[in-house]
KOLTOR-32255 format. One line per 10 residues: number of its first residue (from 1); their letters; for each residue z, y, x of N, C-alpha, C. Coordinates in nm, 4 decimals, decimal comma. Example, Ala and Ser with C-alpha at 12.3 -4.5 7.8 and 13.67 -1.06 7.14 Angstrom:
<atoms>
1	AS	0,7800 -0,5690 1,3190 0,7800 -0,4500 1,2300 0,7800 -0,3300 1,3200  0,7080 -0,2250 1,2850 0,7140 -0,1060 1,3670 0,7870 0,0030 1,2900
</atoms>
This chain:
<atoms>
1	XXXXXXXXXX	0,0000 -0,1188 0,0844 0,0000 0,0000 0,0000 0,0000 0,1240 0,0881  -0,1158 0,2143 0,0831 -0,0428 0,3530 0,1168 0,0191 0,4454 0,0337  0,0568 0,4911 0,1127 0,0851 0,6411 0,0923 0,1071 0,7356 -0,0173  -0,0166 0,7338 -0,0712 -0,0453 0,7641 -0,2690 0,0002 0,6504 -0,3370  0,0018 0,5165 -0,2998 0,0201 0,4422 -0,3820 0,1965 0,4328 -0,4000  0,2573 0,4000 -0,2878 0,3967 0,4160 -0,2808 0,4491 0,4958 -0,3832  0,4220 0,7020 -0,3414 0,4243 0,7511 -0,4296 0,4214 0,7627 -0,5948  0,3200 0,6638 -0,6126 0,2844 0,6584 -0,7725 0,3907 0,5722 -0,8168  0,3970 0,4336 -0,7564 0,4945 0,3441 -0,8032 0,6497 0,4165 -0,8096  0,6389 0,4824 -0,7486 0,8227 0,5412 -0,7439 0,8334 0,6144 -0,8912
11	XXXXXXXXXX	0,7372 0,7036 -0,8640 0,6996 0,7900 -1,0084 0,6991 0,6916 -1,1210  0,6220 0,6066 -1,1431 0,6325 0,4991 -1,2695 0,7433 0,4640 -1,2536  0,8291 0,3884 -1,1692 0,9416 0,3227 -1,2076 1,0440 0,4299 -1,2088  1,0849 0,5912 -1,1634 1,1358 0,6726 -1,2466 1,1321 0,6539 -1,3826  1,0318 0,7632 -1,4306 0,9830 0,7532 -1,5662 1,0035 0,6600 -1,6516  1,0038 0,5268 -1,5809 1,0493 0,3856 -1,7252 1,2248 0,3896 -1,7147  1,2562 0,4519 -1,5775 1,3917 0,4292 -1,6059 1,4581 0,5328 -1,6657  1,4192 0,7112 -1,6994 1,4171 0,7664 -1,7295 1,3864 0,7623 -1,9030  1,3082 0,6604 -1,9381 1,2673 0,6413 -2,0857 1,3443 0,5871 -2,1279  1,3731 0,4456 -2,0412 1,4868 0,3797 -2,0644 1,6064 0,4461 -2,1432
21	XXXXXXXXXX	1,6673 0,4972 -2,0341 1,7620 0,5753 -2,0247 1,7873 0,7115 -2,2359  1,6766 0,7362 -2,2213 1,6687 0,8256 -2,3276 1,6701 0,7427 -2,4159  1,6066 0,6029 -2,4725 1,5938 0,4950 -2,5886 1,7254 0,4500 -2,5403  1,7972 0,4037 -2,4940 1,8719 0,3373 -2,5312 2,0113 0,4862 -2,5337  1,9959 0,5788 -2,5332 2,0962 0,6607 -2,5719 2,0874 0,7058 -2,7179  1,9405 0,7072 -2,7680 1,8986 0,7109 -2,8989 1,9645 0,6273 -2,9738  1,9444 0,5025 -2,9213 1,9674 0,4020 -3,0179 2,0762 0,3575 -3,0683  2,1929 0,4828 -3,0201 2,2908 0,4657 -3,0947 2,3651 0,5706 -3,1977  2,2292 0,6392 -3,2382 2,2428 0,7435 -3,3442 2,4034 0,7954 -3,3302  2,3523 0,9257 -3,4470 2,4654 0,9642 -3,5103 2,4194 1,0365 -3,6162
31	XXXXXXXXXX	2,5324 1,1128 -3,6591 2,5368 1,1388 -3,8309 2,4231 1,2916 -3,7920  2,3321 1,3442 -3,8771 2,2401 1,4058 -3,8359 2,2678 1,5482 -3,8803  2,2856 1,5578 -4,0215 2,3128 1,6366 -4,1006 2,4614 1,6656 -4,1695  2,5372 1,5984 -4,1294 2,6538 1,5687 -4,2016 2,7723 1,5861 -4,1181  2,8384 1,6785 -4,1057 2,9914 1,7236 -3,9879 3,1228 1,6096 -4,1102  3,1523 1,5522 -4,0074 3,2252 1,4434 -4,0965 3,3907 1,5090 -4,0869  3,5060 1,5271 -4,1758 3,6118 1,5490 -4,1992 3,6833 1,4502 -4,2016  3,6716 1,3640 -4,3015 3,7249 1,1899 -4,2844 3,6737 1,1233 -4,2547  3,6782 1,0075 -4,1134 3,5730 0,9406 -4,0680 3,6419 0,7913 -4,0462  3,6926 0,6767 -4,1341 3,7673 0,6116 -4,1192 3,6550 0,5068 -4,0744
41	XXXXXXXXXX	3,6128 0,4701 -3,9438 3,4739 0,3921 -3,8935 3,5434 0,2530 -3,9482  3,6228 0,2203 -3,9379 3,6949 0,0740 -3,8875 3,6840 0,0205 -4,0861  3,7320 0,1458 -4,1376 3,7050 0,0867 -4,3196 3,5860 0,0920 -4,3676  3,5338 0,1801 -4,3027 3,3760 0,1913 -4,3913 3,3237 0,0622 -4,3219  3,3069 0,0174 -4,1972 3,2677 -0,1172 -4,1183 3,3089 -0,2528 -4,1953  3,4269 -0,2434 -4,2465 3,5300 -0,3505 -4,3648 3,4715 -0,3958 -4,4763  3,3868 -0,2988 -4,5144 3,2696 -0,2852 -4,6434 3,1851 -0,3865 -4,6355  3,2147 -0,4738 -4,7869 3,0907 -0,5979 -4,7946 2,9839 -0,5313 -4,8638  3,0311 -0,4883 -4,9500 2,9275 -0,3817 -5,0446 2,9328 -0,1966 -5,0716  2,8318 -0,1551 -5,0904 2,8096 -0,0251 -5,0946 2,7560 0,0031 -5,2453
51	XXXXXXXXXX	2,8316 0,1306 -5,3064 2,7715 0,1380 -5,4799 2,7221 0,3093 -5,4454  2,6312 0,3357 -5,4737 2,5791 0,4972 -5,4654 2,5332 0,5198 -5,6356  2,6547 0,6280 -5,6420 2,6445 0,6955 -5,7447 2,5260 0,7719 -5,7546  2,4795 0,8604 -5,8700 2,3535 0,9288 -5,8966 2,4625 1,0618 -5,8269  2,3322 1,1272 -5,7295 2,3310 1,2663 -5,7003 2,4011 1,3764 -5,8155  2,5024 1,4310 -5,8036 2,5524 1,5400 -5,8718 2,5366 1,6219 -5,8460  2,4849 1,7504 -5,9204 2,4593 1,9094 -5,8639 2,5687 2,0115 -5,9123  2,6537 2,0511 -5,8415 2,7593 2,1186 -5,8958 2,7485 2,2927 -5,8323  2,6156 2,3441 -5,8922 2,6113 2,5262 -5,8192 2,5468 2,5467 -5,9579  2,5102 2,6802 -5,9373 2,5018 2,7691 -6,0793 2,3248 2,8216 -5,9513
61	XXXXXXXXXX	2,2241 2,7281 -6,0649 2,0917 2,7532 -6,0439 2,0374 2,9042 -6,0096  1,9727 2,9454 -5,9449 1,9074 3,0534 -5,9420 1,8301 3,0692 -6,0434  1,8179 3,2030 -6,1101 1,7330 3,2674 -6,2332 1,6140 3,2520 -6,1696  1,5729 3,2611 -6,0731 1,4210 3,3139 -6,0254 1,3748 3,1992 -5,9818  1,4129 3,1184 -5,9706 1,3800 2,9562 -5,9187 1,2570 2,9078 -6,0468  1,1546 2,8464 -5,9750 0,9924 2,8445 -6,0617 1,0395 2,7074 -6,0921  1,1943 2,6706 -6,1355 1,2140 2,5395 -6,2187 1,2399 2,5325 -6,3451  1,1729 2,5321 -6,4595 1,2096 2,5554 -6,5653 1,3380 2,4951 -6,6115  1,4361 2,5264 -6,7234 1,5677 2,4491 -6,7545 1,5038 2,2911 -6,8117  1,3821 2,3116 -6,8616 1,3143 2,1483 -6,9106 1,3037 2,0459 -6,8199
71	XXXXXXXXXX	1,2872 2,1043 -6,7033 1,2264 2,0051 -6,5553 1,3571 1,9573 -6,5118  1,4225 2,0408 -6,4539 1,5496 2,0461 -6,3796 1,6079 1,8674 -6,4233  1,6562 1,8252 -6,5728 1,6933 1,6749 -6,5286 1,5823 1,6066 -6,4218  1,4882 1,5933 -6,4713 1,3940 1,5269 -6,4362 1,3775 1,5313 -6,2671  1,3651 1,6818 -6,2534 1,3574 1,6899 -6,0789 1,4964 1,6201 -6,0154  1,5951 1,6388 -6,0730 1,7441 1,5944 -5,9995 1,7458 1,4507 -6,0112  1,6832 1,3998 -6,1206 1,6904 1,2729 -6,1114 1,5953 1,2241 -5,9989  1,4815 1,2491 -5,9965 1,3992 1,2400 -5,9043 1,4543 1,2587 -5,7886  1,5102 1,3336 -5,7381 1,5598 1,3618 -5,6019 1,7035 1,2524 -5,5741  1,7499 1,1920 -5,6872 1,8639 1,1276 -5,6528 1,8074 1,0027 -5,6552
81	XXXXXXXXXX	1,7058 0,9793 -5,7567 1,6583 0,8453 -5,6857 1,6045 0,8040 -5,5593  1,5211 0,8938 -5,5000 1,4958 0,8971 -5,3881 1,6573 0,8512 -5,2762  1,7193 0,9609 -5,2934 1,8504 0,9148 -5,1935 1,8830 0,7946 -5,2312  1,9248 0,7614 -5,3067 1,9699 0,6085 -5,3327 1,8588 0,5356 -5,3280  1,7563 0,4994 -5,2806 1,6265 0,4409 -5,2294 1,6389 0,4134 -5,1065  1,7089 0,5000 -5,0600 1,6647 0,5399 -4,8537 1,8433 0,5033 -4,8885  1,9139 0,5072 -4,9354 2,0325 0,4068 -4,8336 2,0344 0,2683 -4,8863  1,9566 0,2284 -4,9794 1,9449 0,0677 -5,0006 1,8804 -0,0154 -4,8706  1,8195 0,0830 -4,7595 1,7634 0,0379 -4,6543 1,8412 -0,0210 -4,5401  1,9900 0,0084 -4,5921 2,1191 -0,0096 -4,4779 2,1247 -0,1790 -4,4831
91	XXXXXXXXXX	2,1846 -0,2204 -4,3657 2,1819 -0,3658 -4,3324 2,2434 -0,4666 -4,4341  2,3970 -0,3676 -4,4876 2,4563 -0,4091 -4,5388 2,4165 -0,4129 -4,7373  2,4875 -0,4619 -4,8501 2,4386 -0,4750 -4,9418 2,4648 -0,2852 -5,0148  2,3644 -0,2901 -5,0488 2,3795 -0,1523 -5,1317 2,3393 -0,1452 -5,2886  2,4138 -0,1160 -5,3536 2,3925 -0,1771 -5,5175 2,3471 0,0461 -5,5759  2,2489 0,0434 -5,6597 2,2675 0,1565 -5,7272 2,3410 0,1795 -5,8510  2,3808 0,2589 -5,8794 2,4685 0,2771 -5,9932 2,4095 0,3575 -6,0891  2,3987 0,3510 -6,1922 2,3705 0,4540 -6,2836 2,4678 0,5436 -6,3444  2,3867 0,5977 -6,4182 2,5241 0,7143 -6,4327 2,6199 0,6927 -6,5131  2,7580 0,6761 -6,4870 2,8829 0,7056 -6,5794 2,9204 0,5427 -6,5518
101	XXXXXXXXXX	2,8640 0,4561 -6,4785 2,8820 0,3181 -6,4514 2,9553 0,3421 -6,2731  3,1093 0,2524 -6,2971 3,1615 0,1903 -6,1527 3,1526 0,1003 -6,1066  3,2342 0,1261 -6,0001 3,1923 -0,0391 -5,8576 3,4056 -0,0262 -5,8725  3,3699 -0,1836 -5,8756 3,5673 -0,1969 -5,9054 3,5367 -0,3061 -5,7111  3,4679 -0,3087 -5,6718 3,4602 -0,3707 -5,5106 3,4041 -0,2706 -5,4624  3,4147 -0,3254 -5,2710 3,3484 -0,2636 -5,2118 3,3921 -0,0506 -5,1883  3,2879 -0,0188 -5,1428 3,2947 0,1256 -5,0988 3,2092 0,2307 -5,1862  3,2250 0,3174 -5,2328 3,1563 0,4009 -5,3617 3,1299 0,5091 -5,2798  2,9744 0,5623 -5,3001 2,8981 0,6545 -5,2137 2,8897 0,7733 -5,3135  2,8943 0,8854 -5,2958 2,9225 0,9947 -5,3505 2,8751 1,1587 -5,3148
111	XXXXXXXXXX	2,7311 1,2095 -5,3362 2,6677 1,3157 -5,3126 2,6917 1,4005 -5,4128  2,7684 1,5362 -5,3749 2,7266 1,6618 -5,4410 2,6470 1,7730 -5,4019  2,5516 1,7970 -5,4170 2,4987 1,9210 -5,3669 2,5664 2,0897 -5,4362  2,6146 2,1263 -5,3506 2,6987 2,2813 -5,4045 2,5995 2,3871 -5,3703  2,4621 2,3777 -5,3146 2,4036 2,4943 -5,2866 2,2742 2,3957 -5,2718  2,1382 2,5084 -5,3066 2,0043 2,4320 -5,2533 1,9193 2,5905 -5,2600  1,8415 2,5815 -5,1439 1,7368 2,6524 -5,1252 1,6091 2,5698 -5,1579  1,4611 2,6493 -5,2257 1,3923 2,5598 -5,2121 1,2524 2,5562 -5,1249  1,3350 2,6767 -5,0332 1,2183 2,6998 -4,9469 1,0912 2,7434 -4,9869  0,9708 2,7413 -4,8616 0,8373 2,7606 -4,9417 0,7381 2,7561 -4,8183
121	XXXXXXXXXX	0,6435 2,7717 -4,8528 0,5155 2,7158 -4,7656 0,4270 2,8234 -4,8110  0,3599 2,9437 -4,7243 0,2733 2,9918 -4,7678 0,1940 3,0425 -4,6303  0,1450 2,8873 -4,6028 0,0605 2,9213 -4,4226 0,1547 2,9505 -4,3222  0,1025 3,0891 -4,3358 0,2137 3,1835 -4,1996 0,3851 3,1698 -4,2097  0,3984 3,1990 -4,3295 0,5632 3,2021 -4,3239 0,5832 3,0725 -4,4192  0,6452 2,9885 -4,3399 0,7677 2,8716 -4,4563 0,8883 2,7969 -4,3966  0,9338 2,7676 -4,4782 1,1320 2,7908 -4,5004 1,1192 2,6477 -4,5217  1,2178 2,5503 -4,4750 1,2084 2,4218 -4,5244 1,2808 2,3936 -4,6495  1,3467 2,4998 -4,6682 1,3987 2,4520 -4,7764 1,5604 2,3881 -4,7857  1,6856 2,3852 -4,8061 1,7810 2,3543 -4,7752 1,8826 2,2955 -4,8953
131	XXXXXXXXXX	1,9421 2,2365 -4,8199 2,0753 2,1430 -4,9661 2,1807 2,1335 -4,8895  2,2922 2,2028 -4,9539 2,4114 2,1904 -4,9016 2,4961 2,0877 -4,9891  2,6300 2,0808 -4,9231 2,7393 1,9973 -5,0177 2,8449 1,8835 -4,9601  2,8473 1,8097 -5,0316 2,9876 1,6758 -4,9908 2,9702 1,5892 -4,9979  2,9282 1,4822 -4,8636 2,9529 1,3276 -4,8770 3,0447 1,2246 -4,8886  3,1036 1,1473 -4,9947 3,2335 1,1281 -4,9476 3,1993 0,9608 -4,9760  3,2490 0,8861 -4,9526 3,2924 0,7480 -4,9380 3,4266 0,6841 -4,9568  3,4238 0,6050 -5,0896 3,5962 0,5837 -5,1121 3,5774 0,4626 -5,1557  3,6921 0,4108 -5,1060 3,7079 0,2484 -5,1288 3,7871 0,2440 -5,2845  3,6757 0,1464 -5,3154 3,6902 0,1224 -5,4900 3,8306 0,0750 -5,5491
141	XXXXXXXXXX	3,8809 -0,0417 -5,4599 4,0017 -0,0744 -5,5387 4,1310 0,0268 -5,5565  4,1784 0,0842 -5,4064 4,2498 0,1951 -5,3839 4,2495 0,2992 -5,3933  4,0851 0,3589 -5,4145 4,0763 0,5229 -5,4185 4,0928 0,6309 -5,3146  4,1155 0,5455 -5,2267 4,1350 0,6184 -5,0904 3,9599 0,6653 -5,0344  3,9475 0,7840 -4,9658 3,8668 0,8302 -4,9140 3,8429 0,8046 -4,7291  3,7159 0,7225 -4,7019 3,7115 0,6859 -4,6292 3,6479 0,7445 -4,5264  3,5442 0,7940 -4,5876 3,4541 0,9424 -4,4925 3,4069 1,0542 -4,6319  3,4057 1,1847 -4,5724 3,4171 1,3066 -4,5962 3,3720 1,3869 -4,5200  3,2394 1,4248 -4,5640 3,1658 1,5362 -4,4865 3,0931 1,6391 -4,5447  3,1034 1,7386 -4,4603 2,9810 1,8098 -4,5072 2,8497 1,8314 -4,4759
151	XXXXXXXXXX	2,7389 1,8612 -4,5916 2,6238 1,8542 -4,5088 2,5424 1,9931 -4,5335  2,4477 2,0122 -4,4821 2,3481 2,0937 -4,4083 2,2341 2,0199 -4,3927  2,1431 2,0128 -4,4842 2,0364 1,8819 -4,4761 1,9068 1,9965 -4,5064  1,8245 2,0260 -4,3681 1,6972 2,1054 -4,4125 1,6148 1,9896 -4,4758  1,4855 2,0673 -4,5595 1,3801 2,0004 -4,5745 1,2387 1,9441 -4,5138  1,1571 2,0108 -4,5207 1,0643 2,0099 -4,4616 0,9761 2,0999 -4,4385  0,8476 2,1259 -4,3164 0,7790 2,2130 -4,2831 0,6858 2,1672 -4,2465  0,6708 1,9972 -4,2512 0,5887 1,8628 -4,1649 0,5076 1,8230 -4,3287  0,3890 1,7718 -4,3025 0,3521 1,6793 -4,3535 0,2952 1,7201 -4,5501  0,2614 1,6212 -4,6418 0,2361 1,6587 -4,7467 0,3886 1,7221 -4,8470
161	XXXXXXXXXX	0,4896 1,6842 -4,7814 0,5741 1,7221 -4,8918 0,5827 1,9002 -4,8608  0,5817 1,8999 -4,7346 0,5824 2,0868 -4,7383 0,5246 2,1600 -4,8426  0,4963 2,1235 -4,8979 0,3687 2,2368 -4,9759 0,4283 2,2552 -5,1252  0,5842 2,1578 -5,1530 0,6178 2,1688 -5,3017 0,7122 2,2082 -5,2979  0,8046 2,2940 -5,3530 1,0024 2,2531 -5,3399 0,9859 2,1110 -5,3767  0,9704 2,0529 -5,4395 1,0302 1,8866 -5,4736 1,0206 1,8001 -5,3556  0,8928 1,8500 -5,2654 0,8861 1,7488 -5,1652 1,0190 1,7783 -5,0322  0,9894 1,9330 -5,0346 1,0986 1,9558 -4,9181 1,2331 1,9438 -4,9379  1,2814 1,9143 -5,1072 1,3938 1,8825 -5,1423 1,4311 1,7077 -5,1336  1,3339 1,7011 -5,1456 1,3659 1,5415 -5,1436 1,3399 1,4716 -5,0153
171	XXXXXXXXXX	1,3021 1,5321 -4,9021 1,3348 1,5269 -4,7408 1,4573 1,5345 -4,6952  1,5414 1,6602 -4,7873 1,6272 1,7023 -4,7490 1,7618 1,6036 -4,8206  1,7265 1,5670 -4,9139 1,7831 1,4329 -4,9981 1,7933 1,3271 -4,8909  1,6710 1,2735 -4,8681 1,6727 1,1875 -4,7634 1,6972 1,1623 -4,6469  1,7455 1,3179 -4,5392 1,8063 1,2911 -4,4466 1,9506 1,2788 -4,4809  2,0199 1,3159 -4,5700 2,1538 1,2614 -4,5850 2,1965 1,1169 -4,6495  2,0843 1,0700 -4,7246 2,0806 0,9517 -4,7098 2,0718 0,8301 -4,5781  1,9830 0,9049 -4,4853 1,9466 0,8694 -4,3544 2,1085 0,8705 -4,2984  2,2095 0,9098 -4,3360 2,3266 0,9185 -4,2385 2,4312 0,8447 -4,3075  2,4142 0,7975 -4,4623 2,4899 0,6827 -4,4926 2,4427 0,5599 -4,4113
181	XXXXXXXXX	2,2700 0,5636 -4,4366 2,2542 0,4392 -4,3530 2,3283 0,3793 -4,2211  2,3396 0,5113 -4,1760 2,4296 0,5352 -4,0183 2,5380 0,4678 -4,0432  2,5367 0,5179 -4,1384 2,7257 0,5015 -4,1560 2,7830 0,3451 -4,1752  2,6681 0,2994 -4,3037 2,7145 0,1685 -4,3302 2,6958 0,0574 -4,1915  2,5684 0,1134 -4,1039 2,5333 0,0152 -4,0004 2,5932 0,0915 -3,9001  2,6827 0,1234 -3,8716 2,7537 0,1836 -3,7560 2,8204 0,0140 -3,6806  2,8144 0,0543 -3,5677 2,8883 -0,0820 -3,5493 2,9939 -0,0585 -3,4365  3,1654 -0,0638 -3,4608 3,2545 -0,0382 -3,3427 3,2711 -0,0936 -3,2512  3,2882 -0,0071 -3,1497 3,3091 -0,0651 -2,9879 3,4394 -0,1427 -3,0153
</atoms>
């Protein structure tokens, strides 16, 4: 080998160890959107089953919002099915719940949104769009609260959903869903 070649090989086997290095620091996620308050890893891990309630919206709508009062079930439902879609993806069992129906086992999943922006897309200037609120997780038999967070979940600015509020809301749905998944497949050292 000369010279250039030496060189190159050092460079490649950097770089893979360097990639390395970045994937396997990835690959042990964390919560994305969600600053956790109660984080009981060791009970939520205890969990045979997971029940996700329907999305609750607990803020006082904007007047100027292009959602009519007719749509509004329809969009919220829409957006909560979606979340409870994307954490049925977790390793562990995830049951959906409908509304006003409990889980007497297992761990009960629990989204309120207290604030939502719905952003906008117009070329030059767009806003992804935003959902605030409370994740909480409580074990069914006792009632005890197992994780408790808050979230900060933007929407989107990527792709076909940019172009609607519904789409960038329901991105924004779905990355906090994305962090139950976390949650249920977390696995302790």
């Amino acid at each position: 080998m000369n010279t250039t070649q030496v060189g190159a090989r050092r460079g490649a086997v950097a770089a893979s160890l360097l990639l390395g290095a970045l994937l396997l620091t990835g690959c042990g996620g964390s919560l994305r959107v969600t600053t956790a308050e109660v984080d009981d890893a060791a009970a939520i891990a205890g969990q045979s089953a997971f029940h996700v309630k329907p999305v609750s919206y607990d803020f006082q709508r904007d007047p100027e919002w292009e959602i009519p009062d007719s749509d509004w079930p329809t969009k919220t439902s829409e957006w909560s099915n979606a979340f409870a879609g994307e954490c049925t993806n977790a390793d562990k069992t995830v049951y959906t719940l409908g509304p006003g129906a409990e889980a007497s086992e297992g761990a009960i999943v629990e989204f309120t949104v207290t604030d939502m922006n719905l952003g906008t897309y117009a070329y030059f200037y767009k806003s992804p769009g935003r959902v605030h609120g409370v994740l909480t997780i409580t074990e069914a038999k006792s009632g005890q609260v197992i994780f408790k967070g808050s979230v900060d979940s933007p929407g989107t600015t990527d792709g076909y959903d940019r172009f609607s509020y519904e789409g960038r809301i329901k991105v924004a749905h779905l990355r906090v869903a994305r962090d139950v998944e976390w949650l249920i497949n977390r696995k302790l050292d």
